[in-house]
Backbone as ProteinMPNN parsed JSONL, in Angstrom:
{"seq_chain_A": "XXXXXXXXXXXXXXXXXXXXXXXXXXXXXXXXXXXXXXXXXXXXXXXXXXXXXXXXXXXXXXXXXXXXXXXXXXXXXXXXXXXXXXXXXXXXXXXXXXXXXXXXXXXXXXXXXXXXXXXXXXXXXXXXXXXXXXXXXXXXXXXXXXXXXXXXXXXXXXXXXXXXXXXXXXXXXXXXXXXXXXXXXXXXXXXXXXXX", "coords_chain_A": {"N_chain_A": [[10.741, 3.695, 11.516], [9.553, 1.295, 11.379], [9.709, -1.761, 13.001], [9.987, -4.948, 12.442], [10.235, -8.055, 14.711], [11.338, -11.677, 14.57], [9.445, -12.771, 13.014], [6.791, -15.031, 12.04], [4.639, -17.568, 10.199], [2.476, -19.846, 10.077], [-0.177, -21.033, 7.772], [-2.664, -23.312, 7.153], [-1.296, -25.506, 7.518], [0.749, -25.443, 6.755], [4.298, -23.896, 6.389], [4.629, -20.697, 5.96], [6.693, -18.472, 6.094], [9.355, -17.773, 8.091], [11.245, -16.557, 10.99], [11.804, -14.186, 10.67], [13.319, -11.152, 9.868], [13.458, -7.391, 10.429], [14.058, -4.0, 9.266], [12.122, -0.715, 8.957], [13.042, 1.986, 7.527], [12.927, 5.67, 6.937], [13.092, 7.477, 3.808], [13.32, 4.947, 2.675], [12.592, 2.427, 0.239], [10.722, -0.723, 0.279], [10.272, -3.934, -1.466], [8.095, -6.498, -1.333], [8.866, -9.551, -2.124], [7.847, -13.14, -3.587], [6.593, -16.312, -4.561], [3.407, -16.703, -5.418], [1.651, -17.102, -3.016], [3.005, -17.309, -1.455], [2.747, -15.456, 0.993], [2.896, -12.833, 1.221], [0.882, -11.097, 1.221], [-0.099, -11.507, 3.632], [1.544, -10.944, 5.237], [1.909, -8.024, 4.898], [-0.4, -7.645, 5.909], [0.002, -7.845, 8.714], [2.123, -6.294, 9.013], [0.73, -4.0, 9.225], [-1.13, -4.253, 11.458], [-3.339, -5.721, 11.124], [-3.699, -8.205, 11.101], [-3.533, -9.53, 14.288], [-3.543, -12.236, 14.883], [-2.526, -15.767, 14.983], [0.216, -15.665, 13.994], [3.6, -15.42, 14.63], [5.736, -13.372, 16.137], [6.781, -10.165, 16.572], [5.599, -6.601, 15.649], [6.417, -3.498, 15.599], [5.354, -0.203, 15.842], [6.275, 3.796, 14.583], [5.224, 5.91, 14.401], [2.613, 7.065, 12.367], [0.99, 5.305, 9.339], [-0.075, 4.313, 6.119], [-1.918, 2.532, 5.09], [-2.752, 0.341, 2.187], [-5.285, -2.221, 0.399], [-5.241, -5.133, -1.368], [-7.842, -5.212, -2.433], [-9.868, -2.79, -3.441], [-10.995, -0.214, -1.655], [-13.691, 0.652, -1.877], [-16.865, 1.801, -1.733], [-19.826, 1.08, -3.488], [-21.952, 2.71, -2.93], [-21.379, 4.916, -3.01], [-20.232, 8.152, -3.73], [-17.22, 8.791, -6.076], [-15.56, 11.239, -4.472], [-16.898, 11.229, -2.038], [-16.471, 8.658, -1.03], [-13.154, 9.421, -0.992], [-13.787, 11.547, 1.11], [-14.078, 10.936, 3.918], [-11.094, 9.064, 5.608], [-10.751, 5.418, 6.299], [-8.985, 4.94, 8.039], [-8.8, 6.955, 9.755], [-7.177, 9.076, 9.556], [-7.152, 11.68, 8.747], [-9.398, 14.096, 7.617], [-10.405, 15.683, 4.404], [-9.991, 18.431, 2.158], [-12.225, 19.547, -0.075], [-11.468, 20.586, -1.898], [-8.6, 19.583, -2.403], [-9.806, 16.632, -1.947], [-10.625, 17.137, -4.992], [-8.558, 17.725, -5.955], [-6.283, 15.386, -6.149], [-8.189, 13.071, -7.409], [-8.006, 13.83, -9.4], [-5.28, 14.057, -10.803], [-4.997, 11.306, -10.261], [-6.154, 10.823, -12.882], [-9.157, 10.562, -12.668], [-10.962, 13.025, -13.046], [-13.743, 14.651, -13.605], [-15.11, 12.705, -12.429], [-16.202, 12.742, -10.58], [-18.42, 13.033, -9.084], [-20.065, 10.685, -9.673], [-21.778, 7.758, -9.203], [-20.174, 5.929, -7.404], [-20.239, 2.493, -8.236], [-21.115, 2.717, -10.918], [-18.541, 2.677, -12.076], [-15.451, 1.687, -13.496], [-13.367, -1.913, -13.182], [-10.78, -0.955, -12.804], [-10.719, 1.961, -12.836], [-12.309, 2.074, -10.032], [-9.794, 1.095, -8.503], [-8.472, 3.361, -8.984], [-9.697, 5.592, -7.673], [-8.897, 4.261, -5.168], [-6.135, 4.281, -5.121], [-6.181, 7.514, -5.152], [-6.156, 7.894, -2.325], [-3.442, 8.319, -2.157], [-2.217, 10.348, -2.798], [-3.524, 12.319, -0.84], [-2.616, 11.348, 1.487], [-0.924, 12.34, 4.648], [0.734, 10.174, 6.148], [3.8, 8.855, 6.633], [4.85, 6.216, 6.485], [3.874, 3.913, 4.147], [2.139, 1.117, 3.463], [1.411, -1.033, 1.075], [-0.19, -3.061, -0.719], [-0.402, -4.568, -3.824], [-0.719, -2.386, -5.64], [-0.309, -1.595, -8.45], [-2.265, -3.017, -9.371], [-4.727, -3.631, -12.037], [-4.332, -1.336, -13.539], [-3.453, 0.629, -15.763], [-0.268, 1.225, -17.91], [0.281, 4.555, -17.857], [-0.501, 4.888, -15.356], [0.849, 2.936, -13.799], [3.258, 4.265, -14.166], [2.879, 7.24, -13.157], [2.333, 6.184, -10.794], [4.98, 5.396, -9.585], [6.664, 7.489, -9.659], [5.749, 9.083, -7.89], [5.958, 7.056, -5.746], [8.512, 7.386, -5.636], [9.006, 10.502, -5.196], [7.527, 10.18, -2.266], [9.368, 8.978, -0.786], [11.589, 10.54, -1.059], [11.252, 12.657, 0.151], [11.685, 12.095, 2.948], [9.466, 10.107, 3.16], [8.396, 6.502, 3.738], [8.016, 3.439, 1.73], [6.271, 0.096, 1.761], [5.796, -2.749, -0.49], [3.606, -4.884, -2.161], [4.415, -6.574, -5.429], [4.158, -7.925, -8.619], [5.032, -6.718, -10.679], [7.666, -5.283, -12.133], [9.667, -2.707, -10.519], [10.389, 0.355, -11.277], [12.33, 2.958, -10.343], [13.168, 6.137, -9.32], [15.377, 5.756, -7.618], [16.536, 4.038, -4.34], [15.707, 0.317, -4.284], [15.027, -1.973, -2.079], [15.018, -5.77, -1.439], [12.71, -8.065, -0.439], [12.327, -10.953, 0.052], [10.448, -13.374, 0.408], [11.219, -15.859, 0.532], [13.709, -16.557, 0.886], [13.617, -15.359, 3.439], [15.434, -12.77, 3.73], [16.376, -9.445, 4.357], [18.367, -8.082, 2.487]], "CA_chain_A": [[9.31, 3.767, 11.261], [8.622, -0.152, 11.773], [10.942, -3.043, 13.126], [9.523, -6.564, 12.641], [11.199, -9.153, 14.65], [11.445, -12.447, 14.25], [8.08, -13.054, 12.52], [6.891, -16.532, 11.45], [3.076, -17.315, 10.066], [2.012, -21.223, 9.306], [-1.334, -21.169, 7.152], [-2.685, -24.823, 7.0], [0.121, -26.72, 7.848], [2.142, -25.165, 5.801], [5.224, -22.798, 6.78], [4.682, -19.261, 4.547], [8.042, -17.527, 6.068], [9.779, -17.892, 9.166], [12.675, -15.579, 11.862], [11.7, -13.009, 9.557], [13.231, -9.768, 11.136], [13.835, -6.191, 9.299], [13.56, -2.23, 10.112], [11.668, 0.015, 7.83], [13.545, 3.413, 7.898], [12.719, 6.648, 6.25], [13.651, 7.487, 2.672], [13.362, 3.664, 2.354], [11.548, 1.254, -0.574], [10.906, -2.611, 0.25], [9.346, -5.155, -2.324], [8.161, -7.983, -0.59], [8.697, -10.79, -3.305], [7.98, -14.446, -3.342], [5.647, -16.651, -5.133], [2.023, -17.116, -5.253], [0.772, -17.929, -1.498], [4.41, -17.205, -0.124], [2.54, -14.748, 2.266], [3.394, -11.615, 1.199], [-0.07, -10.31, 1.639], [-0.282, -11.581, 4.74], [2.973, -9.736, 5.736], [1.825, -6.583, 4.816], [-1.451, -7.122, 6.859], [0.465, -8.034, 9.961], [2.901, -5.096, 9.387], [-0.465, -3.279, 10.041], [-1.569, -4.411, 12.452], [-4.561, -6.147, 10.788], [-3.339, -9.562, 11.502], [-3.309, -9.801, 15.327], [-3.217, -13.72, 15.302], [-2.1, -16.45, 13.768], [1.529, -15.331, 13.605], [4.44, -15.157, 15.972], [7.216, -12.231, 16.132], [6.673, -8.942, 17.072], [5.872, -5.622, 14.735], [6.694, -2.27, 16.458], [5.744, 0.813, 14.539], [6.367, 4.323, 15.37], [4.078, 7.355, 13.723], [1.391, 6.944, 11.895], [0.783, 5.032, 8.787], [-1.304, 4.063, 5.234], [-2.242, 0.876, 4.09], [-4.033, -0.002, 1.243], [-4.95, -3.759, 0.219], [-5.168, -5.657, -2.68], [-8.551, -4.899, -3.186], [-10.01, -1.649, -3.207], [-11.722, 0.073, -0.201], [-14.352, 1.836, -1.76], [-18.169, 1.701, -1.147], [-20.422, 0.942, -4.655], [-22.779, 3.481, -3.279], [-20.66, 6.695, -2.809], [-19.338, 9.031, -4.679], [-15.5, 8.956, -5.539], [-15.533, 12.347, -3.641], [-17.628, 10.379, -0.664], [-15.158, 8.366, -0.429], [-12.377, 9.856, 0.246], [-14.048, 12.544, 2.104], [-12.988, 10.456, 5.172], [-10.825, 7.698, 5.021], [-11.359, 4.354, 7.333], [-7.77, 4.774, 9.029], [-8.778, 7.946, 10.655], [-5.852, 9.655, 9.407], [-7.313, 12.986, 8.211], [-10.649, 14.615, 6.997], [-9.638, 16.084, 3.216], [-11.177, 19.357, 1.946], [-13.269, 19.549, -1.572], [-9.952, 20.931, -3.391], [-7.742, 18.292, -1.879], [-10.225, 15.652, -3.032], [-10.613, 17.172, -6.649], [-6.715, 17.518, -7.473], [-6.24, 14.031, -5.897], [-8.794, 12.997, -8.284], [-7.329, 14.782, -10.99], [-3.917, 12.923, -10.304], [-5.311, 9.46, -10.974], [-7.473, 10.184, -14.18], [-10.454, 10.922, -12.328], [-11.551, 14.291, -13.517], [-14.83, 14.978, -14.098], [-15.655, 11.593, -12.163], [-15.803, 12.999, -9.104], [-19.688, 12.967, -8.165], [-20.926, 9.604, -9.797], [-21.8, 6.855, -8.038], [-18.777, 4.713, -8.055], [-20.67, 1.215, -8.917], [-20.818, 2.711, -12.287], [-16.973, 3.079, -12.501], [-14.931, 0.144, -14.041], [-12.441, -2.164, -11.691], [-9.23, -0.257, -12.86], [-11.38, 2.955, -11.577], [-12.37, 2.054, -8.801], [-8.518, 0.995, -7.983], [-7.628, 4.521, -8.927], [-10.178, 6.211, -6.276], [-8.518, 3.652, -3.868], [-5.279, 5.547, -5.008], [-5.998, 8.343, -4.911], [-5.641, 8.312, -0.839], [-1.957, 8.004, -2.075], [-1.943, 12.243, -2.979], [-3.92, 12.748, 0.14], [-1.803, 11.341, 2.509], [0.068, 12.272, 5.417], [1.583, 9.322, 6.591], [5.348, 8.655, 6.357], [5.004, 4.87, 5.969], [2.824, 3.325, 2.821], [2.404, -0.41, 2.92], [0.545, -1.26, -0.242], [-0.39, -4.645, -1.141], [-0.106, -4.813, -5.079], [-0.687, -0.971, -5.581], [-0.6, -2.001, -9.383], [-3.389, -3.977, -10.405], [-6.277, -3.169, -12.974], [-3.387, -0.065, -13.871], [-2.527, 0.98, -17.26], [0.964, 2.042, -18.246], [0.851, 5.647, -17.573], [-1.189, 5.023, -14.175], [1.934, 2.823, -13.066], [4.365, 4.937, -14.282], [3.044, 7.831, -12.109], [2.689, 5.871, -8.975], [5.802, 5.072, -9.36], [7.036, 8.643, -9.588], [4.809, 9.189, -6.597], [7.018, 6.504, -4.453], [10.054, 8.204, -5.597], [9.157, 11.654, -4.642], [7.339, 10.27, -1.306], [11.095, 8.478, -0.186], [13.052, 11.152, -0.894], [10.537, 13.57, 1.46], [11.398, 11.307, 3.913], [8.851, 8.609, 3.633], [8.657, 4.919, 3.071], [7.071, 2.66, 0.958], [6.279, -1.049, 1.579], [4.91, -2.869, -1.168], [4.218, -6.248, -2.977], [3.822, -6.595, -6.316], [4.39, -9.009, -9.795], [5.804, -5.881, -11.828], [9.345, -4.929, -11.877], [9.917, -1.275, -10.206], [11.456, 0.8, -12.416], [11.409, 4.203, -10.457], [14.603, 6.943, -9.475], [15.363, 4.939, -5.785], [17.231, 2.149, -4.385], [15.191, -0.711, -3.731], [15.67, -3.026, -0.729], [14.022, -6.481, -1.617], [12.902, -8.23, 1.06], [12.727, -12.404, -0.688], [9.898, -14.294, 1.576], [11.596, -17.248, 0.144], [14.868, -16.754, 1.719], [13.391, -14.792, 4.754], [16.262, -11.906, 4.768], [16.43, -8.718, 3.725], [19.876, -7.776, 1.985]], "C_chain_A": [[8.594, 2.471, 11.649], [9.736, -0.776, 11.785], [9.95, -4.212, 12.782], [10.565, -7.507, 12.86], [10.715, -10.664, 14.823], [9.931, -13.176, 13.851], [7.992, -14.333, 11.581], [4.987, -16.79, 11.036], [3.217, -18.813, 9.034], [0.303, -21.256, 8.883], [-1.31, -22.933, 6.994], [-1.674, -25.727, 6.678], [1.251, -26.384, 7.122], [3.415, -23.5, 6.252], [5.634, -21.803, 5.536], [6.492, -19.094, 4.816], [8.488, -17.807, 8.038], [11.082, -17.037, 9.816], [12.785, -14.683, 10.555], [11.951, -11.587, 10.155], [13.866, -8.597, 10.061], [13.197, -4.845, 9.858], [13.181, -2.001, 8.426], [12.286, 1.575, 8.185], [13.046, 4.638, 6.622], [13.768, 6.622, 5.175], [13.924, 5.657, 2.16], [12.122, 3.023, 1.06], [11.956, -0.006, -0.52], [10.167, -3.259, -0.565], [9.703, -6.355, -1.948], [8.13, -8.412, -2.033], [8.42, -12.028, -2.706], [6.686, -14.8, -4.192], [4.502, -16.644, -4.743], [1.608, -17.044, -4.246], [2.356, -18.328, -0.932], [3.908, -16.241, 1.058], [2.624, -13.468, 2.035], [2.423, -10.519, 1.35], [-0.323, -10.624, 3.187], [0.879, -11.002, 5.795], [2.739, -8.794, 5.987], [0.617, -6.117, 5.96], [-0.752, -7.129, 8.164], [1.357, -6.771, 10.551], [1.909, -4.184, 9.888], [-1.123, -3.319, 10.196], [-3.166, -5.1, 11.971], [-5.182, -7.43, 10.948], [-3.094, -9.302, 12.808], [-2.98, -11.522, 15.811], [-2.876, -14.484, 14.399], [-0.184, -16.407, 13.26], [2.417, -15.588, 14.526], [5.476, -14.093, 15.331], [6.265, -11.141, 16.864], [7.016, -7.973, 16.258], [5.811, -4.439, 15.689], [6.701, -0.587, 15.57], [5.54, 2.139, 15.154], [5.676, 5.585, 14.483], [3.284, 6.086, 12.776], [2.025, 6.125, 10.042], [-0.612, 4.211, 7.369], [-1.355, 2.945, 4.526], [-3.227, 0.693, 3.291], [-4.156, -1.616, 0.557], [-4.955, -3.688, -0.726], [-6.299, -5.758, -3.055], [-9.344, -3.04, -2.789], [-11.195, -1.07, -2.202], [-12.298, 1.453, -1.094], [-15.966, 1.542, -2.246], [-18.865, 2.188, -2.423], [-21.014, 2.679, -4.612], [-22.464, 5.177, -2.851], [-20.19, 7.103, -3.953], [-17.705, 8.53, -4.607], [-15.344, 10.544, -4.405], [-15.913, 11.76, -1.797], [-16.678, 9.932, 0.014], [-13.965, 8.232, -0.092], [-12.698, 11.121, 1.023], [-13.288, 12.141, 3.176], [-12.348, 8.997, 5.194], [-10.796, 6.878, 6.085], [-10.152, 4.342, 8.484], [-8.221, 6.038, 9.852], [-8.023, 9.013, 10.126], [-6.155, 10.988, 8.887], [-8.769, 13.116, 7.21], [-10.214, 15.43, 5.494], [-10.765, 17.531, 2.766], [-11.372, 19.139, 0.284], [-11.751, 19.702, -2.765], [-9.105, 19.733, -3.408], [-8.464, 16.875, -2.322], [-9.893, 15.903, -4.576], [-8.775, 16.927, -7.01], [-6.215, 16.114, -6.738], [-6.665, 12.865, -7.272], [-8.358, 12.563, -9.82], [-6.127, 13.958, -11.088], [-3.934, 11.571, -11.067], [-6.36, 9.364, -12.223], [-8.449, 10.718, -13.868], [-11.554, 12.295, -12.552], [-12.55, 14.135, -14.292], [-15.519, 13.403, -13.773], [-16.085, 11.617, -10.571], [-17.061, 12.757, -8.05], [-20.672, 11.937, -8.923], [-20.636, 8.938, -8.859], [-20.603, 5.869, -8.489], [-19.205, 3.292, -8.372], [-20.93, 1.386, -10.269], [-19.444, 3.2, -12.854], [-16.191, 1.149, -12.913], [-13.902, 0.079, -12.794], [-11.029, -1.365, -11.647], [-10.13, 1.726, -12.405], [-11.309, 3.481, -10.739], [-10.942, 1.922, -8.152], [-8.084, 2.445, -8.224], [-8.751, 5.455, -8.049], [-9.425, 5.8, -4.759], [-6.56, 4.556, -3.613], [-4.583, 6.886, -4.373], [-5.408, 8.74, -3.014], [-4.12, 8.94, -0.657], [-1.47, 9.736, -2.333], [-2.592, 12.803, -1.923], [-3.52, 12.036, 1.383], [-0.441, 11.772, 2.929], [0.872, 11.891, 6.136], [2.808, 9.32, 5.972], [5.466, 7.554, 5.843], [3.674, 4.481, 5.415], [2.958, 2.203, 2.877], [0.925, -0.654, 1.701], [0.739, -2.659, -0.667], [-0.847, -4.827, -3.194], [-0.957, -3.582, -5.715], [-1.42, -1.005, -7.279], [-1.797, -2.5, -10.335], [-4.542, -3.546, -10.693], [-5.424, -1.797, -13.364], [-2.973, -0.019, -14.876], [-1.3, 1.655, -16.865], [1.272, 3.392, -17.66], [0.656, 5.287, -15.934], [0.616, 4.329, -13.414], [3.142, 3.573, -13.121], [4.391, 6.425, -13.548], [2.74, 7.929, -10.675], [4.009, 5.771, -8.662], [7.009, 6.506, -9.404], [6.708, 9.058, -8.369], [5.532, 8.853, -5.341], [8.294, 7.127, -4.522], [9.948, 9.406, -4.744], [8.574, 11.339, -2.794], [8.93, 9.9, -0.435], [11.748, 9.907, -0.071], [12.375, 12.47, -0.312], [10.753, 12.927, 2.532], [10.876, 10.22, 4.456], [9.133, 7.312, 3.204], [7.707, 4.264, 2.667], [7.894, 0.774, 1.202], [5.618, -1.742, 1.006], [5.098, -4.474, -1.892], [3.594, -5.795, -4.566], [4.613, -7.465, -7.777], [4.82, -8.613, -10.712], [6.56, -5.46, -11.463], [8.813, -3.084, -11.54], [10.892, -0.374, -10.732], [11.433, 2.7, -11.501], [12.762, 5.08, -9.635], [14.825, 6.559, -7.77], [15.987, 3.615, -5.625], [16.317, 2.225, -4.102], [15.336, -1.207, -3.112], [14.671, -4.799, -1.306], [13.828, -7.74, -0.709], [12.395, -9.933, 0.383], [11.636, -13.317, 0.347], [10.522, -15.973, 1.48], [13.091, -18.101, 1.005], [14.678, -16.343, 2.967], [14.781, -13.629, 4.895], [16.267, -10.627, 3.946], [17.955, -7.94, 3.563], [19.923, -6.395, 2.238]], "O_chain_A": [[7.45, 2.404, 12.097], [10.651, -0.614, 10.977], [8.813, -3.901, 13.136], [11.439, -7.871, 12.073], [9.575, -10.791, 15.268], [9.476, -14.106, 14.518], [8.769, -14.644, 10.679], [4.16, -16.127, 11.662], [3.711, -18.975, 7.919], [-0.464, -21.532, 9.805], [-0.327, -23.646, 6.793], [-1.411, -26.466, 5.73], [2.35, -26.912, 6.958], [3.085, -22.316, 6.317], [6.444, -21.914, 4.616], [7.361, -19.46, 4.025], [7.678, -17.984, 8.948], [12.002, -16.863, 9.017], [13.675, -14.588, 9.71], [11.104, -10.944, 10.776], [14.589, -8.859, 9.1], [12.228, -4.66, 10.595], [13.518, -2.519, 7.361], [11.866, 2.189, 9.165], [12.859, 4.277, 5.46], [14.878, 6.096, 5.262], [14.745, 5.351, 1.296], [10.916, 3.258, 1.141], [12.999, -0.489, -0.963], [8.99, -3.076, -0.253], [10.72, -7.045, -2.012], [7.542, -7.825, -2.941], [8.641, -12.19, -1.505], [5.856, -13.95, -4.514], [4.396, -16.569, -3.519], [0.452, -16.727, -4.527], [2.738, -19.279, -0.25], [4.603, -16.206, 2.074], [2.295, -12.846, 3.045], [2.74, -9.346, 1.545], [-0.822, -9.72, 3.858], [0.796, -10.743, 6.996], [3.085, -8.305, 7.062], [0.494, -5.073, 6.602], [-1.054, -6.129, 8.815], [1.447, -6.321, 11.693], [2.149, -3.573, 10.93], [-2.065, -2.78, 9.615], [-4.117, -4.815, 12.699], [-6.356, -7.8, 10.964], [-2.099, -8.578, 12.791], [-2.359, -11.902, 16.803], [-2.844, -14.187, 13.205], [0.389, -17.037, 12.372], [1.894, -16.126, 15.501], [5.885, -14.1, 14.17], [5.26, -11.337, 17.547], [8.183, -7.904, 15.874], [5.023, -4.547, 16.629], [7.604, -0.022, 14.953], [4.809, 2.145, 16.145], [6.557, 5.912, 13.687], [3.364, 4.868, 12.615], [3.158, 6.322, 9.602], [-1.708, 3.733, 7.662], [-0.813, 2.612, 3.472], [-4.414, 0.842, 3.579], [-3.109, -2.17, 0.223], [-4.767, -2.64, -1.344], [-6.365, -6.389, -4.11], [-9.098, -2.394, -1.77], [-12.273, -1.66, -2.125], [-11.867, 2.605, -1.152], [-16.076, 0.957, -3.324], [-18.753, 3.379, -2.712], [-20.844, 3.568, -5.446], [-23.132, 6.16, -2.533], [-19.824, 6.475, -4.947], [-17.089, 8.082, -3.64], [-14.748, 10.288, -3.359], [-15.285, 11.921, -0.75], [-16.126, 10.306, 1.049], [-13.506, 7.419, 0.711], [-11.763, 11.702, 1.574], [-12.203, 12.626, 3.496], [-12.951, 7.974, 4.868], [-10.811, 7.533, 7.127], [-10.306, 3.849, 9.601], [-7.746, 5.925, 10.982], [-8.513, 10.099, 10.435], [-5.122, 11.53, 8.496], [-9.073, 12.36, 6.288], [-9.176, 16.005, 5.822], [-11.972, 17.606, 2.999], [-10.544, 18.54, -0.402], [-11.313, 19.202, -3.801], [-8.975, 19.005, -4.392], [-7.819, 16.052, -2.973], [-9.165, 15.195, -5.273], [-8.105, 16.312, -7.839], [-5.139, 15.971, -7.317], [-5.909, 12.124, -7.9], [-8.356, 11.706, -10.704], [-6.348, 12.91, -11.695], [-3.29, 11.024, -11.962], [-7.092, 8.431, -12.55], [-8.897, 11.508, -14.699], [-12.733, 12.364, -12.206], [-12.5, 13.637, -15.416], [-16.29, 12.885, -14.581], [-16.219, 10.737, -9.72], [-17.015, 12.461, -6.856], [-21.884, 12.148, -8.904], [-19.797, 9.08, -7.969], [-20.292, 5.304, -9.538], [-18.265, 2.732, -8.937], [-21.008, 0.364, -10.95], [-19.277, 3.927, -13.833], [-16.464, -0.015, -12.619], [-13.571, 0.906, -11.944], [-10.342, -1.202, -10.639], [-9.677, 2.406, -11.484], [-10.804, 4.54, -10.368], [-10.795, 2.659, -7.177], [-7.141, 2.753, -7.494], [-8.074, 6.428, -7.717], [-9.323, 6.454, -3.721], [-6.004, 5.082, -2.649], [-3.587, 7.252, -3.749], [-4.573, 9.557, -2.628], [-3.639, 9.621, 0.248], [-0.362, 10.149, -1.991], [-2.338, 14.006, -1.858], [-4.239, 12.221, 2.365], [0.633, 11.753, 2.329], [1.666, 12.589, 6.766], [2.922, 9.754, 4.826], [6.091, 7.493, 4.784], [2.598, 4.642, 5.991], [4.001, 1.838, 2.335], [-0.27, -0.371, 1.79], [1.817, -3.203, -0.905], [-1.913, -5.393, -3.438], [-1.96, -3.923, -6.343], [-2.572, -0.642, -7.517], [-2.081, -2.388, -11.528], [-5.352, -3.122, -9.868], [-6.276, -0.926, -13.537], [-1.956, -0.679, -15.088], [-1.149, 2.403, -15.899], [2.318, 3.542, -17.03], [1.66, 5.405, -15.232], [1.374, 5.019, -12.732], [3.978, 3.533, -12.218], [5.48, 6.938, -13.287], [2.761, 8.807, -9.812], [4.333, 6.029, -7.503], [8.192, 6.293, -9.137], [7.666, 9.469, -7.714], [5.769, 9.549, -4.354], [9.025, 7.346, -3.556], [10.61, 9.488, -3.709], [9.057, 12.103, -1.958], [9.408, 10.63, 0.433], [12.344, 10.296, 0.934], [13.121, 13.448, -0.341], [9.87, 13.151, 3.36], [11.195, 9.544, 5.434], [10.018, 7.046, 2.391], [6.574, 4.398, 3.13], [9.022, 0.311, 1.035], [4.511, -1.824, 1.538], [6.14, -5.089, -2.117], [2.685, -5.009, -4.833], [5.843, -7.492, -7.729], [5.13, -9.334, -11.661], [6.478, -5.067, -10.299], [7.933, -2.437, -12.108], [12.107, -0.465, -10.558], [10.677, 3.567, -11.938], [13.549, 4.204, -9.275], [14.329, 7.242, -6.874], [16.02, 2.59, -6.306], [15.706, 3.228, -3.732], [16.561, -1.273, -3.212], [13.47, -4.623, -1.515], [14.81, -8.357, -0.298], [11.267, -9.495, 0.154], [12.242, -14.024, 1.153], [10.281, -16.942, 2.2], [13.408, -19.215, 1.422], [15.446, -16.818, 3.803], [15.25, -13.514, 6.027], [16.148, -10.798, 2.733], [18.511, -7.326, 4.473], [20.943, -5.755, 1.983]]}, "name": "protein", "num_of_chains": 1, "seq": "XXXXXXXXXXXXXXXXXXXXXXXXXXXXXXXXXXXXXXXXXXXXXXXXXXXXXXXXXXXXXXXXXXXXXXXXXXXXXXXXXXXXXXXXXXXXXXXXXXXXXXXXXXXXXXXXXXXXXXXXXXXXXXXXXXXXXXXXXXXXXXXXXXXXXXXXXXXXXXXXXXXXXXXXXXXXXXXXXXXXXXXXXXXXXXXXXXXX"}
């Protein structure tokens, strides 16, 4: 689904990660780790393709994929429905049902046609979500998927990555909470640069 080889990325003088090389294969889960401003968001952007400079290696990816950052991609003055009507990757137009039980999924029921600037930030992170029941990509890189998430909310994303793996897809993800979810793990260490 994605090789990255030997990938290296110096932010102000300072060396994040370096000969950083690793395949992403189907039925796969990776958790980038490393501390603070080890890079690991800047990993995930480069894996797609969002980072064009600034780096050296080479990422190679082969179908389609969904990235979501670490903050949430969704527009004060839309609806949650609005926005995911269409989502910014291109990746598919969604119909009215397919929004609502999406929706429905992350909490959102009966939230479906306010304006989302009156939704709180853990919310709004679960509209940004939701994409995650309306996609058809194989590979998920998610940049701290988690945050502004109560208990249950992580406990059925994390059901979510299970059942997407073992359909075949993959999940690449950072994040500061342990993964507790029915799947190996692969963990990919920006500290050591290798993935075991």
């Amino acid at each position: 689904m994605l090789v990255a080889e030997d990938l290296s990325l110096e932010r102000g003088g300072r060396q994040l990660f370096t000969g950083l090389s690793f395949a992403v294969r189907p039925q796969q889960v990776i958790l980038v780790e490393g501390a603070n401003g080890a890079g690991k968001t800047s990993l995930i952007r480069i894996l797609a393709g969002l980072s064009r400079y600034g780096f050296e290696g080479r990422v190679a990816r082969h179908g389609p994929m969904l990235y979501l950052g670490h903050h949430s991609a969704v527009k004060a003055l839309l609806t949650p429905r609005e926005n995911l009507a269409w989502h910014v990757s291109g990746e598919s137009q969604y119909t009215d049902d397919e929004i609502e039980a999406a929706l429905s999924r992350v909490g959102l029921h009966g939230y479906e046609d306010v304006l989302s600037h009156t939704l709180s930030a853990g919310q709004h992170r679960r509209v940004n979500l939701a994409r995650l029941y309306l996609s058809r990509s194989p590979l998920w890189l998610l940049d701290e998927p988690f945050t502004a998430i109560d208990v249950s909310g992580v406990a059925e994303l994390q059901s979510l990555f299970a059942a997407h793996v073992k359909q075949g897809g993959a999940v690449v993800l950072t994040s500061h909470q342990a993964l507790n979810i029915d799947h190996q793990v692969s963990r990919l260490d920006l500290s050591a640069g290798v993935l075991p």
